[in-house]
C-alpha positions in Angstrom: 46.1 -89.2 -47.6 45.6 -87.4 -44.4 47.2 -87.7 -41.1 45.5 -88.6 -37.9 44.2 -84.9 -36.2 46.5 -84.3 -33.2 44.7 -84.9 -30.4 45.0 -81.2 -28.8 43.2 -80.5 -31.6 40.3 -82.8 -31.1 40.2 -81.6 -27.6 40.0 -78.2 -28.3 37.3 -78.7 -30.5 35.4 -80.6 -28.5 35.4 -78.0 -25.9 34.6 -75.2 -27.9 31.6 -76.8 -29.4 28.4 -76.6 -27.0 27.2 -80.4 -27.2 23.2 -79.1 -26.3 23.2 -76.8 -29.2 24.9 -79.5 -31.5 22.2 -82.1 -30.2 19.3 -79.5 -30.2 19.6 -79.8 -33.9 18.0 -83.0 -34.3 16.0 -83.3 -31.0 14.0 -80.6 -28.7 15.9 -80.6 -25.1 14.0 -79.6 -21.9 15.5 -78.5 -18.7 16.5 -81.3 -16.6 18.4 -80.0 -13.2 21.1 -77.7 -13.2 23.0 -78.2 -16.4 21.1 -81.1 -17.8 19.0 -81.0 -20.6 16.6 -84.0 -21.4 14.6 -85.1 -24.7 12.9 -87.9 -26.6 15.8 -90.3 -27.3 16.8 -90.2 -31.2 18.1 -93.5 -31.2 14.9 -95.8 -29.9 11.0 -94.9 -29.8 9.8 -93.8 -26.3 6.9 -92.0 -25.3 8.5 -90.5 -21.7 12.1 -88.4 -22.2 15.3 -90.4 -20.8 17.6 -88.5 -23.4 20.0 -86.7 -21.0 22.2 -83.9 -22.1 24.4 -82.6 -19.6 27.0 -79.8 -22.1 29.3 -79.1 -18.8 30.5 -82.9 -19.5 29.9 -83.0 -23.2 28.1 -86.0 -23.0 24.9 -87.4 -23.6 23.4 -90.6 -22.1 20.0 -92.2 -22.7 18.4 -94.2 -19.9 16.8 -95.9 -22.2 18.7 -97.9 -24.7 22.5 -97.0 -23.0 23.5 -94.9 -26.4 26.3 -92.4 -24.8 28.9 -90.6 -26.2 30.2 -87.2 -26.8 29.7 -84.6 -29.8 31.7 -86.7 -32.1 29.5 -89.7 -30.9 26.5 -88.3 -31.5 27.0 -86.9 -35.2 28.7 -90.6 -36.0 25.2 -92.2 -34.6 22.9 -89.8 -36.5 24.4 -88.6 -39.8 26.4 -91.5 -40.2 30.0 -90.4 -40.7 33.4 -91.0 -39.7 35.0 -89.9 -36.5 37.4 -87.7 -38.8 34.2 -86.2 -40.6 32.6 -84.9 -37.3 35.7 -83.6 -36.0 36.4 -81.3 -38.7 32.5 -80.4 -38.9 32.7 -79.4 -35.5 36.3 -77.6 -36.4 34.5 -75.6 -39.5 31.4 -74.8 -37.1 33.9 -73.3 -34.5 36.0 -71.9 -36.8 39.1 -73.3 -35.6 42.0 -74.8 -38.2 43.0 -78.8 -37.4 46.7 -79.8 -37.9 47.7 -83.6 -38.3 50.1 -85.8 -37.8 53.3 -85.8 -40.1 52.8 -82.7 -41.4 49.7 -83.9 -43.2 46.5 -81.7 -44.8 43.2 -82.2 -44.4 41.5 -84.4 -46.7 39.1 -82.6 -49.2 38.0 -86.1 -49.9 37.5 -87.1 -46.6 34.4 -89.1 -47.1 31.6 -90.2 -49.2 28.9 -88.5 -46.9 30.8 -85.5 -46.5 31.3 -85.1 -50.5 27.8 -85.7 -51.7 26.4 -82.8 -49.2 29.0 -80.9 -50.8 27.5 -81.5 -54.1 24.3 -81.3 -53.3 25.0 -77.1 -51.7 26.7 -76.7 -54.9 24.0 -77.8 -57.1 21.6 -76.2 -55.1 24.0 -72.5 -56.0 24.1 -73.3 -59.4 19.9 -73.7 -59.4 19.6 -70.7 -57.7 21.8 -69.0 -60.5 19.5 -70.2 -63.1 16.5 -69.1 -61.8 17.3 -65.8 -62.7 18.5 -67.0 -66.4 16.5 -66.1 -69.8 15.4 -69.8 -70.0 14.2 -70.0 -66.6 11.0 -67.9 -67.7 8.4 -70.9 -67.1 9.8 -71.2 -63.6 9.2 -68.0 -63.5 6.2 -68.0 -64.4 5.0 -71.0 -62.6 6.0 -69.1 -59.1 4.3 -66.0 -60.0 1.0 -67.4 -61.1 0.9 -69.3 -57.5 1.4 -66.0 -55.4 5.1 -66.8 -55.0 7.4 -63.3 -55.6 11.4 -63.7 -56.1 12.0 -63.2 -52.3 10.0 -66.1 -51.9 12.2 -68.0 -54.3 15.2 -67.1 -52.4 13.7 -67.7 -49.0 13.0 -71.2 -49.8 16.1 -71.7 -51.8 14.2 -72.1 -55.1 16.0 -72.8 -58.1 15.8 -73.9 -62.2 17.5 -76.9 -63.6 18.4 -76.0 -67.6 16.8 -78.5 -70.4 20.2 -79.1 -71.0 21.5 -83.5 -71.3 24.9 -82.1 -69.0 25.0 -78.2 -68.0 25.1 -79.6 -64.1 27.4 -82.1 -64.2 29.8 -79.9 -66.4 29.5 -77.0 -63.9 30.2 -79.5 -60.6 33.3 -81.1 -62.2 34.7 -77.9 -63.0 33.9 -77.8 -59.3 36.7 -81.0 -58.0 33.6 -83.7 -58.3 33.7 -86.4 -59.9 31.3 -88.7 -62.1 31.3 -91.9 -59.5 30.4 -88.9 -56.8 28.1 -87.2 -58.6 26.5 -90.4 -59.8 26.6 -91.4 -55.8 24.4 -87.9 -54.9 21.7 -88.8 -57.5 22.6 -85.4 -59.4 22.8 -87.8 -62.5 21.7 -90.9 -63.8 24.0 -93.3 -66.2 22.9 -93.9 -69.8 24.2 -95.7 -73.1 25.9 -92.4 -73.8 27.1 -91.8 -70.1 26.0 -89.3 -67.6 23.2 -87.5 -67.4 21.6 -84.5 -65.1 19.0 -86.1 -63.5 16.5 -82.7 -63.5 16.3 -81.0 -66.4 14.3 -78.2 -67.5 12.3 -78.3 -64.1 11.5 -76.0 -61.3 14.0 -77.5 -58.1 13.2 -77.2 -54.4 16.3 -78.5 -52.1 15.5 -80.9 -49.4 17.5 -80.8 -46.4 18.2 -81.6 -43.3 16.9 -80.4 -39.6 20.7 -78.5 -39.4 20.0 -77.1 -43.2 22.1 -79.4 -45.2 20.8 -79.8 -48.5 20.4 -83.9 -48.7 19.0 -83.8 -52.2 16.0 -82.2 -54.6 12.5 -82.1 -55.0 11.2 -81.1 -59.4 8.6 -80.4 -60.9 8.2 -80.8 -64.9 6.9 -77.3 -66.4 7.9 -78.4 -70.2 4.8 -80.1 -72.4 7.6 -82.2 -74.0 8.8 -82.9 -70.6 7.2 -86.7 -70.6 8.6 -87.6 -66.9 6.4 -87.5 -63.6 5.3 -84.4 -62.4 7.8 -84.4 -59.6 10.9 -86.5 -59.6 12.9 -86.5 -56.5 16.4 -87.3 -55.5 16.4 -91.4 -55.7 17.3 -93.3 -52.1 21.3 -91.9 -51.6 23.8 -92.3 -48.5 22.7 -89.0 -47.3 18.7 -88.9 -48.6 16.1 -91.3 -47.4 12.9 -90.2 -48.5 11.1 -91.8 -45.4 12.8 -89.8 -42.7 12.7 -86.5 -44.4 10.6 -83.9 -44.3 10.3 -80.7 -46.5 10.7 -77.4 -44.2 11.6 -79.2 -40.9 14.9 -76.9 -41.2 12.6 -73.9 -41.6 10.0 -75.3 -38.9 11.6 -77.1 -36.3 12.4 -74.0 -33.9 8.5 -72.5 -33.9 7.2 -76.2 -33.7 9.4 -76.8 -30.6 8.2 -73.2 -29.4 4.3 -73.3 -30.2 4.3 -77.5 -30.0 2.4 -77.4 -33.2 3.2 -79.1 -36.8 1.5 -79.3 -39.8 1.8 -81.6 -42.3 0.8 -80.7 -45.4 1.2 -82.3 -49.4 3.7 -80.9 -51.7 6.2 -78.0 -51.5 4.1 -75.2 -52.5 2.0 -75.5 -49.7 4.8 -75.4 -47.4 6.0 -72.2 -49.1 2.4 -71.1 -49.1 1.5 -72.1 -44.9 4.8 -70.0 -44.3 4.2 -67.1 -46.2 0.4 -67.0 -44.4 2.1 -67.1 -41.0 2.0 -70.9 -40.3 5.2 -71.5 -39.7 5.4 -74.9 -38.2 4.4 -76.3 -41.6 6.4 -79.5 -43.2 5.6 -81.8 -46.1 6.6 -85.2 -46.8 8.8 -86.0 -50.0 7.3 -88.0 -52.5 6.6 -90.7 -50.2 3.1 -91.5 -48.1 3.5 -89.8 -43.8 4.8 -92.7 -42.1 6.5 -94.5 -39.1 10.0 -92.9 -39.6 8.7 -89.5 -40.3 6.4 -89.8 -37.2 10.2 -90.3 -35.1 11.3 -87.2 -36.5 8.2 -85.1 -36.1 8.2 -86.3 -31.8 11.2 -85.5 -31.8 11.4 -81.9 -32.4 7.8 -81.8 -31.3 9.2 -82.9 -27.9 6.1 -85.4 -27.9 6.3 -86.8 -24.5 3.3 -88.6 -22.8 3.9 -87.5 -19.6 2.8 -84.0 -20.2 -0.2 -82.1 -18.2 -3.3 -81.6 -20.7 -2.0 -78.1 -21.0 1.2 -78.8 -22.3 0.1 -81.9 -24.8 1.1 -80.7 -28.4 -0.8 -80.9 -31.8 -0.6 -82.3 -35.1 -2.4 -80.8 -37.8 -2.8 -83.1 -41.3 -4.0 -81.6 -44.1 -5.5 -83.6 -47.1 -6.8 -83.1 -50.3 -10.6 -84.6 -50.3 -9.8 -86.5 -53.3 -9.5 -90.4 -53.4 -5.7 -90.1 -52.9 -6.6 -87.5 -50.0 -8.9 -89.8 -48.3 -6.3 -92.5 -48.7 -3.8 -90.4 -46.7 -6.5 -90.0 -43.9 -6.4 -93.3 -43.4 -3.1 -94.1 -43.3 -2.1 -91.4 -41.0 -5.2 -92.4 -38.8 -3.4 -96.0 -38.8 -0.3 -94.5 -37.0 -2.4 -91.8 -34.8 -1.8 -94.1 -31.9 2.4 -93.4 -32.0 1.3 -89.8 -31.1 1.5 -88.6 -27.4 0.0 -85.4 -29.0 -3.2 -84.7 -29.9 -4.2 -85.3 -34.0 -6.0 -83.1 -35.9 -7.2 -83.2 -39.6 -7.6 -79.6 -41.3 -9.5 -79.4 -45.0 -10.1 -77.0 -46.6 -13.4 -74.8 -48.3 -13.9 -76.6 -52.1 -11.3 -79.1 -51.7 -8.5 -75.8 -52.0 -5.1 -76.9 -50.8 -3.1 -74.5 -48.7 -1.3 -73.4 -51.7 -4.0 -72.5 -53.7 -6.6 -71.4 -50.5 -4.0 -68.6 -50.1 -3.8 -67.8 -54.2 -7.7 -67.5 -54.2 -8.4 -66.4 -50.5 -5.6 -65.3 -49.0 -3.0 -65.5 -46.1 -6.1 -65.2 -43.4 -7.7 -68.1 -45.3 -4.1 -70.5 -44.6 -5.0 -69.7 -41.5 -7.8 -69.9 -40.3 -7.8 -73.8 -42.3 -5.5 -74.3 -39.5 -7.2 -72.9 -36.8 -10.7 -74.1 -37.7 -9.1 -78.1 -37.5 -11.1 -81.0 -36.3 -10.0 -83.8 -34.0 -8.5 -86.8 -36.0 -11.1 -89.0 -34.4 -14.2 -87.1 -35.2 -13.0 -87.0 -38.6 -12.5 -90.2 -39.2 -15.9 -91.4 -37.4 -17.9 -88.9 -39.9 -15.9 -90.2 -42.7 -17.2 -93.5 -41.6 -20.9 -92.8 -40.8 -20.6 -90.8 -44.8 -20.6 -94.2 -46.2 -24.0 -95.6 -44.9 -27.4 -94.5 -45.1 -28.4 -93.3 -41.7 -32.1 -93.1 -42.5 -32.2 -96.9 -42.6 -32.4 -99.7 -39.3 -29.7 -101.4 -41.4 -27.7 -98.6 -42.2 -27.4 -97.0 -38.7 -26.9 -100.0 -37.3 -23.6 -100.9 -40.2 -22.2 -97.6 -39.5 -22.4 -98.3 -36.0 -20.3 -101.9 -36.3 -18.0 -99.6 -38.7 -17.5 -97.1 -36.4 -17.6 -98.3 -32.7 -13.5 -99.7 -33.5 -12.6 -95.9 -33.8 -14.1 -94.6 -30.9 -12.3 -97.8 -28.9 -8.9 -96.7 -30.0 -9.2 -92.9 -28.3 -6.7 -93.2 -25.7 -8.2 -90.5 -23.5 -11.3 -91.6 -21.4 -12.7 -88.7 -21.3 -12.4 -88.1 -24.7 -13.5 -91.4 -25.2 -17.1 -91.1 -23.1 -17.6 -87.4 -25.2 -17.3 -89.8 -28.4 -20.1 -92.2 -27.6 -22.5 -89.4 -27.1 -21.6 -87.9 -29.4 -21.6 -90.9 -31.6 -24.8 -92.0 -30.2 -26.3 -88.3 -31.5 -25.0 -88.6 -35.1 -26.4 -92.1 -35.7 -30.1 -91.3 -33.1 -29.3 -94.2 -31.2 -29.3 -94.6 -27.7 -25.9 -94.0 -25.5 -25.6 -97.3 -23.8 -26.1 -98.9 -27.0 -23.5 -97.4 -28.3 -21.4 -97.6 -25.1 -22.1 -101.5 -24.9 -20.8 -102.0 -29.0 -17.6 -99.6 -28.4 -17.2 -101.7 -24.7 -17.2 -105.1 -27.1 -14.8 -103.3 -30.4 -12.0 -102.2 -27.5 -12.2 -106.1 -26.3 -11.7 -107.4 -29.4 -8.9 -104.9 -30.1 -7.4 -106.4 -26.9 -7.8 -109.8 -27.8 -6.4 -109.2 -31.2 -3.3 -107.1 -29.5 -4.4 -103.8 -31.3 -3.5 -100.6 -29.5 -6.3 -100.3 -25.8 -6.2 -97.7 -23.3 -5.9 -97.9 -19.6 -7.4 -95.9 -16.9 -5.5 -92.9 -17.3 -5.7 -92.7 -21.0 -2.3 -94.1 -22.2 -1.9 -96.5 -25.0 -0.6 -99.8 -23.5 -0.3 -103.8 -24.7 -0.1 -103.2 -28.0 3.4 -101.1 -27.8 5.3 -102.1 -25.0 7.9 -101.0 -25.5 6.7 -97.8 -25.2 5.5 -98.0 -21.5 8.7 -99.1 -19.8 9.1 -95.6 -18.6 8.5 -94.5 -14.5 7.3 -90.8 -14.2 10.9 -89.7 -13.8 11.8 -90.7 -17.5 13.6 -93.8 -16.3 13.6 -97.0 -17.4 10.8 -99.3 -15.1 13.6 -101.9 -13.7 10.5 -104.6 -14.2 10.3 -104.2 -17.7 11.2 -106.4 -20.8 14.4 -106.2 -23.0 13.7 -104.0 -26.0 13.3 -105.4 -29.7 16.8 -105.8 -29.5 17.3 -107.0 -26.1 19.5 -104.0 -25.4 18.0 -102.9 -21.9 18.3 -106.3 -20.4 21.9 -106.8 -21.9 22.9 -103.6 -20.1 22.2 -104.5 -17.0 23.3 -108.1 -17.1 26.9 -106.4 -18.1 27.1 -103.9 -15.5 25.4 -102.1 -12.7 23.3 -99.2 -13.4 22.4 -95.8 -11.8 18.6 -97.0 -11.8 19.5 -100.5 -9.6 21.3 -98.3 -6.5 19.7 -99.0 -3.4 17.9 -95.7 -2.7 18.4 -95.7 1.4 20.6 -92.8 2.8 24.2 -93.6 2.7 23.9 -95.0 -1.2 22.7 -91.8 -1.8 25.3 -89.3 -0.2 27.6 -91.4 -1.8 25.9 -91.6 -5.4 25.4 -87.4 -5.4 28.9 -87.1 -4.4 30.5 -88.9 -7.3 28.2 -87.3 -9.4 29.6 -83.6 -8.3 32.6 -85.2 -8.5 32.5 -86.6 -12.1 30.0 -83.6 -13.3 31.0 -80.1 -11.8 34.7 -80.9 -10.1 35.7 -77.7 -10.3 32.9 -77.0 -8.0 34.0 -79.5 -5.6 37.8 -78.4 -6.1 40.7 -80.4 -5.9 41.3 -81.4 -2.8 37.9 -82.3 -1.9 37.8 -84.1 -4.6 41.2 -86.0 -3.7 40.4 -86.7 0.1 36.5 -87.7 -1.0 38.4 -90.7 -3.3 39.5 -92.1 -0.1 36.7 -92.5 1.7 35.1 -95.4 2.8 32.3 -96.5 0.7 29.0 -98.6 1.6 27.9 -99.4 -1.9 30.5 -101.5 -3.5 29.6 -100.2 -7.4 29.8 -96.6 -6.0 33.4 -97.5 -4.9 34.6 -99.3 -7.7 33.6 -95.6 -9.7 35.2 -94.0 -6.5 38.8 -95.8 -7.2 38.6 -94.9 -10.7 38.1 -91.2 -10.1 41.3 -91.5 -7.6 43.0 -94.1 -10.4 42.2 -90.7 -12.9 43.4 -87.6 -10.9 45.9 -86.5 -12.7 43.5 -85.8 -15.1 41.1 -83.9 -12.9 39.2 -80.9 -13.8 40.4 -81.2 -17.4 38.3 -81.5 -20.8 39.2 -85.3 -20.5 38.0 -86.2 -17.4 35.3 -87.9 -17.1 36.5 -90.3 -20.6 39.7 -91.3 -17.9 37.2 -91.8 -15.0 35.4 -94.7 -17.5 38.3 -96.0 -19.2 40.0 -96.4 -15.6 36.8 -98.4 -14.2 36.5 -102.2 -15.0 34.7 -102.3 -18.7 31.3 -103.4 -16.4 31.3 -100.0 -14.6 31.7 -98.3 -17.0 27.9 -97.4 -18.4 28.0 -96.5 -14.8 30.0 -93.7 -14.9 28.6 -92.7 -17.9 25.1 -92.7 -16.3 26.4 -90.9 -13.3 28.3 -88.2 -15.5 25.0 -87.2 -17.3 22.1 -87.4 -14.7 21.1 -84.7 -13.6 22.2 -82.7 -9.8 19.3 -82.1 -7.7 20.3 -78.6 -6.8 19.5 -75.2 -8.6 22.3 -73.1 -10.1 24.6 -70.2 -9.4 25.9 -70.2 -5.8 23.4 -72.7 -5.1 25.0 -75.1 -7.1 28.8 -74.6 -5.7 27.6 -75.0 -2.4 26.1 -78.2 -2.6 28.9 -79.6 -4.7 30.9 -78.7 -1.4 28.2 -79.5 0.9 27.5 -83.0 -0.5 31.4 -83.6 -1.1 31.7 -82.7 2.9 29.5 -84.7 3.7 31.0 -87.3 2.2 34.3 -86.7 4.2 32.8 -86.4 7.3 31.3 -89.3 7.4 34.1 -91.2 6.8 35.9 -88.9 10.1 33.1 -89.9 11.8 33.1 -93.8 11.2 37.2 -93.4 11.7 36.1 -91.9 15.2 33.8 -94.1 16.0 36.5 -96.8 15.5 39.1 -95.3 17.7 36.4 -95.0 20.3 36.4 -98.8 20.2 39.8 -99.5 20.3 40.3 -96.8 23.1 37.3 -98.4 25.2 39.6 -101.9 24.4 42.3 -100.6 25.3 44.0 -100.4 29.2 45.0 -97.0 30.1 47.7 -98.4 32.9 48.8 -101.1 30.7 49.6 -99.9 27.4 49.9 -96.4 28.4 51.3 -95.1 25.1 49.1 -96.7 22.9 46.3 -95.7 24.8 47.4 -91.7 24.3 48.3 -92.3 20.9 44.6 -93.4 20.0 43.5 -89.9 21.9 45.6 -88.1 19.8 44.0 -89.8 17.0 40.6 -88.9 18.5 42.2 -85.0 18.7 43.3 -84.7 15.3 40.0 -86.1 13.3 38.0 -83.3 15.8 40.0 -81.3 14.5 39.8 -82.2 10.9 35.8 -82.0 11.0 36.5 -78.6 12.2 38.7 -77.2 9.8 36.1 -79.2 7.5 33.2 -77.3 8.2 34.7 -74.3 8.5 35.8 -74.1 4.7 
């Protein structure tokens, strides 16, 4: 077994590792201030950003929720390992070597999580190997007839499983794994006679993660004797969870963060397919119908915030076959449309083609110009309704207007909206203000009946509240209700927060100070620092944090310090410091940013010289000058001395 990691070690690491580029992984960051980074929070659903990143502190802090931590933190939260696994993660990714305790090793076996990924990469080699095998011909084949050349095989990691009962599980015990591991990855199945590779004599697409992990594998049978489904997927695993994965992302997240574009398309080969024609941003769900946890994902790297100007709103493009399962698929991603800030789109193709086999018959100009030539989700979805009456009938117009008026009511924009009944009120030949009236009464009774409505500005509201406790700024509205899970509420019941400060002037010299303080104290430097922790403080939460940072300075400046500054506050502070260690500095950066640390850190002091003068003024005005003669000097003195402090103060 191994020994702890020496903790110079984990420190190391954790400095060497650039928390932003860590976190950027899994969720799009946006400027935020100097040094501070802000995106939709991975850990609760939110419509406005109150992720903050700040990777000078190596901490992240959601305004949101309260989830904070560091690197380590953050890959325990999300990928679900041990504190030990996301050290030595972090160690491999910065290629440094860990040494434990007592001499010890580090554990090859160091967790479940960690081993099945590493089964899974080598499954995914061995694949790849057997693609290029004599027996691997109808692979082969299958690839070549759909337009797909070997170094589009490789690009997409595209491998051949043998039609063999144990080739796989052989191989990856020769490898160190074992059967209950290899049983835990989904590689295999258990049988009467044992173990058993799970894909056998089919083509094999790896699944991974946003960071490129392979999580598990996607089939497809190519055998005539092969009696399974046509594709058979890794079953649910510790590491694979079919409903918050999506095909690609790993190969799509960076160009849908750029171009804030993602399309979501059916099956593999049309992810191979969109990517080969140039559409880049193209993902595909795994066996499993688009749905609420794949919709987290997709805002996520989408950097779908409500919040943004009608320039900068991004797009989701669905395409569907127009088949009965096709239509069903419509539907059900029209059903969530409503957890989009962005706008939805729904792109089908000429004869019912899917991208995979548009480009095969039409080429990579046909992938995409599918895309470009999208319509809006909504006028889809009305035309799919009017489609099912006869509009040359009283009767009929009048049923697809009842059917339809609900879709119109759920558009969130207004103007949008108003465009929709006229042009509603044109498909059917009806007049507008009938139509207006029967889309007036459906959004109503959508109110009534707590479905999603819109307000003035467009936003979706009621229905999701939890979703509109956000001010402009990202922060949480201090009037708002506690979260599913009453965590906002708790927070603040347990602690002041950076969001309750009084905002008038000397709550917030003091605030910006701690936060150069706790954020950039090199900037502020040392002694600053040391006489700013004995200042007198207005705001009694501000100097609680203030006593801590003096309780903490041996530790100043050092990879550690803010993690003293909160363990040194009273456990009710502490989200406190946490908040103030993350949010951002209103200042810009280079030589800006050193000079306000100093400027706002002066401040600071010289307030407090002032409020000291302003004391010895009343004790010297108190005091009789023939009476008590030599206290009366000594106060001048005083009065001497803090002049010239403020001197010497601003003239650093």
């Amino acid at each position: 077994m191994a020994g702890l990691i020496r903790r110079n070690d984990i420190d190391e690491v954790r400095a060497r590792v650039n928390i932003a580029d860590i976190i950027g992984d899994y969720v799009t960051l946006k400027g935020a201030g100097v040094g501070s980074l802000k995106g939709l929070c991975p850990f609760h659903d939110e419509r406005s950003p109150s992720f903050h990143v700040r990777s000078q502190v190596g901490r992240y802090h959601c305004f949101g929720c309260g989830e904070d931590g560091d690197v380590f933190a953050f890959l325990q939260r999300m990928d679900h390992v041990s504190f030990t696994e996301a050290v030595e993660r972090m160690a491999a990714r910065a290629g440094l070597e860990l040494h434990y305790e007592d001499g010890g090793q580090a554990n090859s076996d160091h967790g479940n999580r960690a081993r099945i990924l590493a089964a899974n990469k080598a499954a995914g080699d061995y694949f790849t190997a057997q693609l290029i095998t004599p027996d691997a011909e109808p692979a082969r084949q299958f690839l070549g007839e759909r337009g797909f050349d070997p170094s589009a095989a490789e690009r997409f990691g595209v491998g051949y499983a043998p039609k063999s009962y144990d080739a796989l599980s052989k191989h990856l015990k020769t490898l160190g794994f074992t059967e209950p591991e290899l049983i835990s990855s989904g590689l295999v199945g258990e049988g009467d006679r044992g173990i058993y590779d799970r894909f056998r004599g089919r083509l094999v697409w790896p699944i991974r993660d946003v960071t490129g992990q392979t999580l598990g594998f996607g089939a497809r049978r190519l055998l005539d004797d092969d009696k399974g489904p046509k594709y058979l997927n890794t079953p649910e695993t510790p590491v694979y969870h079919k409903s918050q994965v999506l095909y690609g992302l790993d190969l799509a997240k960076r160009d849908i963060a750029r171009g804030k574009q993602v399309v979501v398309v059916e099956g593999y080969t049309d992810v191979m397919a969109c990517h080969l024609a140039g559409v880049t941003t193209a993902v595909a769900t795994c066996g499993t119908a688009f749905g609420v946890e794949h919709i987290k994902v997709v805002r996520r790297v989408l950097g779908d915030v409500d919040n943004a100007d009608a320039t900068g709103l991004g797009e989701v493009v669905f395409t569907f076959d127009p088949d009965e399962a096709g239509q069903k698929a419509a539907s059900r991603a029209f059903g969530e449309e409503q957890r989009f800030a962005a706008q939805t789109f729904v792109a089908v193709a000429p004869e019912g083609l899917d991208p995979c086999d548009l480009r095969l018959k039409r080429g990579d100009d046909a992938v995409r110009r599918l895309v470009q030539n999208k319509k809006p989700m909504f006028e889809f979805m009305v035309r799919r309704v009017l489609t099912g009456h006869n509009l040359d009938t009283v009767e009929g117009r009048v049923a697809a207007l009842r059917a339809s008026a609900p879709v119109v009511a759920g558009i969130r924009d207004q103007a949008l909206s108003i465009g929709y009944v006229r042009n509603l009120a044109g498909w059917l030949g009806m007049d507008i203000a009938e139509v207006g009236r029967a889309v007036s009464a459906a959004k109503k009774r959508s109110a009534v009946e707590g479905a999603p409505v819109t307000d003035e500005g467009g936003r979706s509201r009621s229905a999701r509240p939890d979703l509109d406790r956000h001010d402009q700024r990202g922060e949480p509205d201090q009037r708002s209700a506690p979260d599913e899970n009453g965590k906002l509420n708790q927070r603040r019941e347990q602690g002041p927060s950076l969001t309750l400060l009084p905002s008038d002037p000397a709550t917030r010299l003091e605030r910006d100070a701690v936060m150069a303080m706790l954020q950039l104290p090199s900037e502020v430097g040392r002694d600053l620092a040391l006489r700013a922790s004995q200042a007198s403080f207005t705001n009694a939460s501000l100097a609680v944090v203030r006593d801590g940072i003096a309780a903490s300075f041996d530790d100043f400046d050092s990879p550690q310090w803010l993690d003293r500054v909160i363990a040194a506050v009273p456990e009710p502070f502490a989200m406190l410091v946490k908040e103030l260690g993350v949010a951002p500095i209103p200042e810009r950066g280079g030589r800006e940013l050193a000079g306000y640390c100093h400027g706002i850190t002066i401040s600071l002091i010289d307030r407090d010289l002032l409020r000291k003068k302003a004391e010895l003024l009343g004790r010297l005005q108190r005091t009789d000058a023939s009476a008590e003669r030599e206290k009366y000097l000594e106060i001048q003195r005083g009065l001497v001395r803090l002049e010239a402090d403020r001197r010497a103060l601003t003239e650093d």
